[in-house]
C-alpha positions as CSV (number, residue, x, y, z in Angstrom):
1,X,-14.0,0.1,-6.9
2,X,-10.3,1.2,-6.6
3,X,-9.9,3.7,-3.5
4,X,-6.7,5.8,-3.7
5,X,-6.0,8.4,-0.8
6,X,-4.7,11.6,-1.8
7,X,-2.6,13.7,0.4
8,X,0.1,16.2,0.5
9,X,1.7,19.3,3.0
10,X,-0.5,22.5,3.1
11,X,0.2,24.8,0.2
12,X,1.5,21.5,-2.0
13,X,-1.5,22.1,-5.0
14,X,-3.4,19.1,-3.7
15,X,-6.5,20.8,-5.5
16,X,-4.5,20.9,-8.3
17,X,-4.2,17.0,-8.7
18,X,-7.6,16.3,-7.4
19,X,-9.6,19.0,-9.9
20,X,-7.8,16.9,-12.7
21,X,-8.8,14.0,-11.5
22,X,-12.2,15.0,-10.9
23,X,-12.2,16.0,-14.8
24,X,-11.1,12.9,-16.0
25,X,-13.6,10.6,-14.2
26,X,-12.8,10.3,-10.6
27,X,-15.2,10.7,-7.8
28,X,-13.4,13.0,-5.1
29,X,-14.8,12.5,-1.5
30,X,-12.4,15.7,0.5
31,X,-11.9,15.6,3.8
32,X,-12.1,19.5,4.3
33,X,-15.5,19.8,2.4
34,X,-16.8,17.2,4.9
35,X,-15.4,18.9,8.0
36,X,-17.2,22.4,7.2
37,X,-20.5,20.4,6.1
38,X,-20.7,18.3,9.5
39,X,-20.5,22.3,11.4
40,X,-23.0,24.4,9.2
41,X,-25.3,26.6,10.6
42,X,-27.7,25.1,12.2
43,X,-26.0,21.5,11.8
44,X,-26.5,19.1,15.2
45,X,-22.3,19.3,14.9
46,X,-22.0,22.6,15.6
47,X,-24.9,22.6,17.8
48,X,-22.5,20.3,20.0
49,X,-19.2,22.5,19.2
50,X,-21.0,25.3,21.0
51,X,-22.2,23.8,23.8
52,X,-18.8,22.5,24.5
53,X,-17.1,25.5,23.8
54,X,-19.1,28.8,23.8
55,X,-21.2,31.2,22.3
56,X,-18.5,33.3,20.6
57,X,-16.9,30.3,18.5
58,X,-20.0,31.5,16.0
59,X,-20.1,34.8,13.0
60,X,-23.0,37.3,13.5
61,X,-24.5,35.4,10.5
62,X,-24.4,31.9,12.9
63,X,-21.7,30.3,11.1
64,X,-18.4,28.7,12.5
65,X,-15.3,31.2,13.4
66,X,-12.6,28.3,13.0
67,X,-9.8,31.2,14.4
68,X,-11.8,31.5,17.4
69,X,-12.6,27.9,17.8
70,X,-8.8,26.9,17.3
71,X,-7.9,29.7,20.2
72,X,-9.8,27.4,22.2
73,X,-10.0,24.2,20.9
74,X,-5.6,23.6,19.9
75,X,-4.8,25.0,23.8
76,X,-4.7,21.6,25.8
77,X,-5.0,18.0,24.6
78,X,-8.3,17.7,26.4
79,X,-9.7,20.7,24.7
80,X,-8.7,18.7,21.5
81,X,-10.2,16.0,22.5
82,X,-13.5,17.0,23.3
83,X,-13.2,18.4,19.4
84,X,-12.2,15.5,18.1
85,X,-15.0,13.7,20.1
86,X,-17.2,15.8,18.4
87,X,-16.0,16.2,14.7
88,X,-14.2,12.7,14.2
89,X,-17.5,10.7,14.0
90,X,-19.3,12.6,11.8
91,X,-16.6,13.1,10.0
92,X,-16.6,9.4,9.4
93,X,-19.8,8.5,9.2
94,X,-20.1,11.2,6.4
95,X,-17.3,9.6,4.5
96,X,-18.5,6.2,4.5
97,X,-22.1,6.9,3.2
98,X,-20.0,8.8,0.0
99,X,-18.3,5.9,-0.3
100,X,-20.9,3.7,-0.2
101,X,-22.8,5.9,-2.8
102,X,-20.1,5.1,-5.2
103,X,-20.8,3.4,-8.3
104,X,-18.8,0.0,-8.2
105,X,-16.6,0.3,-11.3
106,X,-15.5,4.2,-9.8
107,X,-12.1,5.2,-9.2
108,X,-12.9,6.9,-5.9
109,X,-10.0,9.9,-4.6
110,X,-10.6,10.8,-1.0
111,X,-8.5,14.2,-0.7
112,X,-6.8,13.7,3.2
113,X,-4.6,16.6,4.8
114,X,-3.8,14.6,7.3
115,X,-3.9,11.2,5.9
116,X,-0.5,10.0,6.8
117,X,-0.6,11.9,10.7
118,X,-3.5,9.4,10.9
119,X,-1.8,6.3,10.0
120,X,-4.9,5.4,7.0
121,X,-2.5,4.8,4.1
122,X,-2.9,1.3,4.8
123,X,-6.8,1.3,4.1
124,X,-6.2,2.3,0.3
125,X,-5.6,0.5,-2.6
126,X,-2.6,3.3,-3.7
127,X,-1.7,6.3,-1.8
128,X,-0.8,9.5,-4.1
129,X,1.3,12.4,-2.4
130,X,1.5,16.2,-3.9
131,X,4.6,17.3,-2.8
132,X,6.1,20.7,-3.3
133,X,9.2,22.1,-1.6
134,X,9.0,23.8,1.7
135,X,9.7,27.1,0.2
136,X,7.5,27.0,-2.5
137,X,4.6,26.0,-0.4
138,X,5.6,29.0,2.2
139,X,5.4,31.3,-0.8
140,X,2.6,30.2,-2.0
141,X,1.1,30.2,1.5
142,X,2.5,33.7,1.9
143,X,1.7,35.3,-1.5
144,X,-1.2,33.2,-3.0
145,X,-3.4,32.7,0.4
146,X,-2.1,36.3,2.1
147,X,-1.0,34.0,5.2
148,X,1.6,35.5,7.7
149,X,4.6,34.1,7.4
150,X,5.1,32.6,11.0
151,X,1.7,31.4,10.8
152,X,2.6,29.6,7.5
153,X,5.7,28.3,8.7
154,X,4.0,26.8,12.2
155,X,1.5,24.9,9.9
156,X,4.0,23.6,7.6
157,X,5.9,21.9,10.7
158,X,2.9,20.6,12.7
159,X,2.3,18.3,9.5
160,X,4.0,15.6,8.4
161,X,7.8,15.4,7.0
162,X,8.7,14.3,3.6
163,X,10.0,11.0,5.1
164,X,6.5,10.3,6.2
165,X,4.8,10.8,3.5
166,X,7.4,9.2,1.2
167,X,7.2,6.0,3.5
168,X,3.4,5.6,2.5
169,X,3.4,7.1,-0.9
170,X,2.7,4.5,-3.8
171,X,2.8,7.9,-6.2
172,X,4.8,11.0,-5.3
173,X,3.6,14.0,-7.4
174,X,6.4,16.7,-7.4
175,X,4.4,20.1,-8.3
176,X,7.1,22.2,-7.4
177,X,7.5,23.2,-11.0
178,X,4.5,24.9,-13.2
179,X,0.4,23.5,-13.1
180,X,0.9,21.9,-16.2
181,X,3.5,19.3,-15.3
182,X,1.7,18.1,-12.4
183,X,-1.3,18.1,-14.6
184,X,0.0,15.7,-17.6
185,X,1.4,13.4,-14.9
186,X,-1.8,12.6,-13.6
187,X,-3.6,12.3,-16.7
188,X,-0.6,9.5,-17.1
189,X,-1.1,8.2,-13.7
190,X,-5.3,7.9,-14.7
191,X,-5.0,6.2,-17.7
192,X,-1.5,3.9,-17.3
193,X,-2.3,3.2,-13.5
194,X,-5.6,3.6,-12.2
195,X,-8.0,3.0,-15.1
196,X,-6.3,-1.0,-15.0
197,X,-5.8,-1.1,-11.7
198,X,-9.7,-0.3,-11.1
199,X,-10.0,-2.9,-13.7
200,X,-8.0,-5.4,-12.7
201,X,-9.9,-5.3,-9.0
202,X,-13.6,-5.4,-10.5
203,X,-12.9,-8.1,-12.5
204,X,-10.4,-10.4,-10.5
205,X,-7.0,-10.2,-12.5
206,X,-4.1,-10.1,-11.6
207,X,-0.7,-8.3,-13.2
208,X,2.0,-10.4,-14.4
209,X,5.7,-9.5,-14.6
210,X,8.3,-10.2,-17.4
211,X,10.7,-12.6,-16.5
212,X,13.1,-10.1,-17.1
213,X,16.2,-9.7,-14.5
214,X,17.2,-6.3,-13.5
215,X,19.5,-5.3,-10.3
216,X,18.4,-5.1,-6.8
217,X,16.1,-2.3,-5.4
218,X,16.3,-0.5,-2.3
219,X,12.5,0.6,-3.5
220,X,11.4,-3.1,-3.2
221,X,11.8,-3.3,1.1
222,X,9.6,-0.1,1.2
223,X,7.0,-1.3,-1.5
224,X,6.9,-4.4,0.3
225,X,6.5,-2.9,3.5
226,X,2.8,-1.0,2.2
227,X,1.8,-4.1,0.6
228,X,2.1,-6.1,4.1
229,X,0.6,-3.1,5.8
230,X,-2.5,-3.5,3.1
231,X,-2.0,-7.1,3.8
232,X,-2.5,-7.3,7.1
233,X,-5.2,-4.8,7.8
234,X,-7.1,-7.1,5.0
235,X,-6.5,-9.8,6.5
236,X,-6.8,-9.3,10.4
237,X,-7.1,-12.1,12.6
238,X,-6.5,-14.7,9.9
239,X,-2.8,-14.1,9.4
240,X,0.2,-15.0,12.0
241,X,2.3,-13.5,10.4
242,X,3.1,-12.1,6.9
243,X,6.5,-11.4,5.3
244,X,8.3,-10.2,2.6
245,X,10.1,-12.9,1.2
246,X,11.8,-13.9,-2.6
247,X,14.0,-12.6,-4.3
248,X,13.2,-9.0,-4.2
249,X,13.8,-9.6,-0.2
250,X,17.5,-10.7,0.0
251,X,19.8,-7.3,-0.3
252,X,21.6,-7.1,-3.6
253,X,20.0,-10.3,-5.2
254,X,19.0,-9.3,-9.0
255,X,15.5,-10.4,-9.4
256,X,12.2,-9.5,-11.7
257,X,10.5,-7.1,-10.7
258,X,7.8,-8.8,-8.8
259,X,7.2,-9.2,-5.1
260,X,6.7,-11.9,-3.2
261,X,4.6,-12.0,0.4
262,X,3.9,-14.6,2.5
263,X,0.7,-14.8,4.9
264,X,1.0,-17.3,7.1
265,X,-2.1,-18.4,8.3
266,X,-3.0,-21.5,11.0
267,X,-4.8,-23.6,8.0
268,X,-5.7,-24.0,5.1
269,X,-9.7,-22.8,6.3
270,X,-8.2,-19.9,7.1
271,X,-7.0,-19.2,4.1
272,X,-10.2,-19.6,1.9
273,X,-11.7,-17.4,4.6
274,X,-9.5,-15.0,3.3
275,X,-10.5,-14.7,-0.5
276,X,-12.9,-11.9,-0.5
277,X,-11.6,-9.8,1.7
278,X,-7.6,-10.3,-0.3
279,X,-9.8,-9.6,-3.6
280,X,-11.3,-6.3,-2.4
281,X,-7.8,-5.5,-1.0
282,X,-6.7,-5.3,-4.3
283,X,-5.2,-9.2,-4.3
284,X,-7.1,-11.1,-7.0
285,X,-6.8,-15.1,-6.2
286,X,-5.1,-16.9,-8.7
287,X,-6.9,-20.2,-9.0
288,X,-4.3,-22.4,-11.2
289,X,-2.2,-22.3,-8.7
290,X,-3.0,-24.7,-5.0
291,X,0.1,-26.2,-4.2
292,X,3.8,-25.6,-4.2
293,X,6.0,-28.0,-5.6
294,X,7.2,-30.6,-3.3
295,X,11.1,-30.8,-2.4
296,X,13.3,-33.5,-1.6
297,X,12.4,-35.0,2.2
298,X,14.5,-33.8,4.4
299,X,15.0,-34.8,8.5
300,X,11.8,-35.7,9.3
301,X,9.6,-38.3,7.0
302,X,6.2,-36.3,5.0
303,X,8.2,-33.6,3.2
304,X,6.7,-35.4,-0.4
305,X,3.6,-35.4,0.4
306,X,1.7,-33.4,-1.5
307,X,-0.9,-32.7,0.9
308,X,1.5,-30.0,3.1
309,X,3.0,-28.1,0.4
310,X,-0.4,-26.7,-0.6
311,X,-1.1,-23.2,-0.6
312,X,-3.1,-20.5,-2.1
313,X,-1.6,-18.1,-3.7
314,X,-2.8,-14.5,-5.0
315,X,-1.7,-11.9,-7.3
316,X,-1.8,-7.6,-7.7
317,X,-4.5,-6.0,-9.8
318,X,-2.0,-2.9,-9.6
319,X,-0.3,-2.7,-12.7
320,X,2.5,-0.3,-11.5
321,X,3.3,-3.5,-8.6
322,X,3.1,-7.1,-9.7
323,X,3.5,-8.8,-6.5
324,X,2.5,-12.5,-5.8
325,X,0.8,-13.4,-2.0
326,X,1.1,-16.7,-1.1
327,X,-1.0,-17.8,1.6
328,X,1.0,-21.1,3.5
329,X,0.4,-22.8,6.6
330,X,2.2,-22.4,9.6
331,X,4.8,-25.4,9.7
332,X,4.1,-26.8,6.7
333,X,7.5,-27.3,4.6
334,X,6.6,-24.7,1.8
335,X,6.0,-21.9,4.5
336,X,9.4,-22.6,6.2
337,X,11.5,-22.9,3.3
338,X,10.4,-19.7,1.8
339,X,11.8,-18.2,5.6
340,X,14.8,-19.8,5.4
341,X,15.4,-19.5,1.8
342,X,15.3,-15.8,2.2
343,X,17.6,-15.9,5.8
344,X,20.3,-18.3,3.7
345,X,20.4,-16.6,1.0
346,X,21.2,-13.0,3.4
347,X,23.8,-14.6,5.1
348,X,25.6,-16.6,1.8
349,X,26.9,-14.1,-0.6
350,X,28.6,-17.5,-2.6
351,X,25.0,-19.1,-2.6
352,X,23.2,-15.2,-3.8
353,X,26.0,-15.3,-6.6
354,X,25.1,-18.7,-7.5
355,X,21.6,-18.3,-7.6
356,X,22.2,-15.0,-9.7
357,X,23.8,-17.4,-12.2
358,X,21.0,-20.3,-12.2
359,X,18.2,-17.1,-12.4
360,X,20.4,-15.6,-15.5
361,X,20.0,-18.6,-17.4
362,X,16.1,-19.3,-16.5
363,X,15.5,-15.7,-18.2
364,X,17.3,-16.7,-21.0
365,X,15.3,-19.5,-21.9
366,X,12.4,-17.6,-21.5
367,X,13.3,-14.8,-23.4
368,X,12.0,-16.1,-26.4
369,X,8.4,-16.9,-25.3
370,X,5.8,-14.5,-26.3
371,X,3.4,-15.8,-24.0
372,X,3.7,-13.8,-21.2
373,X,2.5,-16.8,-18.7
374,X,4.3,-18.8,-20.8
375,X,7.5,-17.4,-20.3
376,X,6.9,-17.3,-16.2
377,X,6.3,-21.2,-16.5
378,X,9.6,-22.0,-18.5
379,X,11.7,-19.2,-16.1
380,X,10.0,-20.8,-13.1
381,X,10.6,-24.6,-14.3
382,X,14.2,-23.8,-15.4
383,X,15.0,-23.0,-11.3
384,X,13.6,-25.7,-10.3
385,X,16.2,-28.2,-9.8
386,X,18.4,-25.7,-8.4
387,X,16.0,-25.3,-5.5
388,X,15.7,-28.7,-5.2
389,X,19.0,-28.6,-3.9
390,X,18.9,-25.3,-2.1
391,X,16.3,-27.0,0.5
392,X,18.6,-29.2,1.9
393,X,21.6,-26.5,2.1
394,X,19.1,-24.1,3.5
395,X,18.2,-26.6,6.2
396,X,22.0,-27.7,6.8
397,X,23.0,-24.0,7.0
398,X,20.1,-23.8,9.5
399,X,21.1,-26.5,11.4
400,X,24.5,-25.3,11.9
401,X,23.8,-21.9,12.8
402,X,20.9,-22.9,15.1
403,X,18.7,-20.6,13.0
404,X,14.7,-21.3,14.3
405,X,11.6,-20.8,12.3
């Protein structure tokens, strides 16, 4: 099952994106459907909502008056949080038995107004935003929904900024412009992102990327920063620590276009523990691969053996972010090196330029391999030597700087 949170500023035409969605397959779980079915008349929730806060939060007919209710609910936090008390867990509760109801292979859409105020991107597979400007939305607010203005304009800015949501946003929507544009974007998002990616997850498989060079990103610190988010709520008391490292991690380095994470974890146990929970994550385990390849010893004697560069190492079933997660052991040579690598390489513009040059002529000789794997293989085995050496000027820089692991 792929899970992908939908969410977006009041007036932005999330219903827009999610009625499409719903059309082409999806199975929408909304957050605001759920929050008027845990108070209906005669529901144990509002039951609760008037004991707490009187009779006149109900309608003659014995329904909810959310104006009234707000009056008295939104006037100190510990108003609020008697609501919350009340509405939160059902709320939840309600959400996890649709979830659960979901067939396995669905792409499941749960429609969140307030999904980035709550800090749940991370439990996704992909976050979507709908974003519209803030004027737009106000008109729409104003002449669509027959809001008041300052009413409109109070909502808009007790919500979250654009920067927010663009700091969680896998997929940004713009439906400023006319229905239709929105509309044909997500019917490209469905069937070039999440029918795959869905795909990819059910059945283990991981994306690869071309071995194609292309300039540095400023997008790849802030994709990296939602995959280790992922990362880290998946992997919970297993990891010490997880970073981005690579290529795609040192500022101005060109590099493919795949990221590269590192979980560190206390042993080796710890990382097999992890498998099922990194594959539901959206990290399929890639099973060729159990060991990185040992470098040249270095300062103290054991660097060769075999037995401490090994690792487990997954991929992304999300074909719009190839990323590779290797999972090393805490001061074990091959989880070091990829630390320092990363630190030398930021503080040695001559060794990034060099590099630049060895990584230039990898993708050449790959360039003519079909085979997608096959082409990794030959770009990867083209660097090796090069790294070879880089381990022992990484460690000498280290050593003269008095840079610690």
């Amino acid at each position: 099952m792929l899970r992908m949170g939908l969410t977006g500023g009041i007036g932005a035409g999330k219903s827009t994106v999610a009625k499409e969605l719903v059309e082409l397959g999806a199975v929408l779980v909304d957050a605001d459907v759920i929050a008027r079915e845990i108070v209906a008349p005669g529901s144990e929730g509002l039951a609760e909502l008037v004991d707490a806060f009187g009779d006149d939060i109900l309608l003659p007919d014995g329904s909810l008056d959310r104006p009234v209710l707000a009056e008295k609910a939104f006037v100190t936090d510990e108003a609020r949080g008697v609501l919350n008390a009340i509405t939160h867990p059902r709320v939840g509760r309600r959400t996890a038995e649709l979830v659960e109801a979901a067939a396995d292979d669905a792409i499941l859409v749960q429609d969140i107004p307030l999904l980035v105020e709550g800090s749940m991107a991370p439990a996704f597979h992909l976050v979507a935003v709908v974003h519209a400007g803030e004027d737009e939305r106000l008109r729409r607010l104003v002449e669509l929904r027959g809001m008041p203005e300052s009413d409109a304009k109070a909502r808009i800015r007790a919500q979250a900024t654009e920067d927010q949501r663009r700091e969680v946003a896998d997929v940004w929507l713009d439906n400023t412009g006319e229905p239709d544009a929105v509309v044909e974007t997500v019917r490209r998002l469905w069937e070039q992102r999440l029918v795959p990616f869905e795909q990819n997850i059910r059945t283990r498989t991981a994306v690869h990327a071309d071995p194609v060079l292309g300039p540095a990103q400023p997008r790849w610190v802030e994709q990296a920063q939602r995959l280790v988010a992922r990362l880290a709520l998946a992997c919970g008391g297993h990891a010490v620590r997880i970073d981005h490292v690579g290529s795609t991690a040192v500022p101005g380095l060109d590099a493919v276009d795949m990221l590269d994470l590192q979980v560190t974890v206390p042993d080796l146990a710890a990382a097999d523990a992890l498998l099922e929970p990194l594959v539901a994550a959206g990290f399929p385990r890639i099973e060729q691969v159990d060991h990185d390849i040992p470098k040249p010893s270095y300062g103290v004697g054991g660097e060769t053996d075999p037995a401490v560069w090994s690792m487990r190492l997954h991929g992304s079933a999300d074909p719009g972010r190839p990323a590779r997660v290797a999972l090393r052991v805490d001061g074990w040579p091959g989880q070091q090196f990829s630390l320092l690598l990363r630190d030398w390489l930021r503080a040695d513009a001559d060794a990034v330029q060099e590099y630049v040059e060895v990584k230039r002529a990898a993708a050449r000789s790959a360039a003519d391999e079909a085979d997608p794997l096959r082409a990794a293989s030959v770009y990867r085995e083209a660097k090796a030597p090069w790294f070879d050496r880089a381990y022992r000027r990484a460690w000498d820089w280290a050593e003269a700087t008095g840079r610690s692991i």
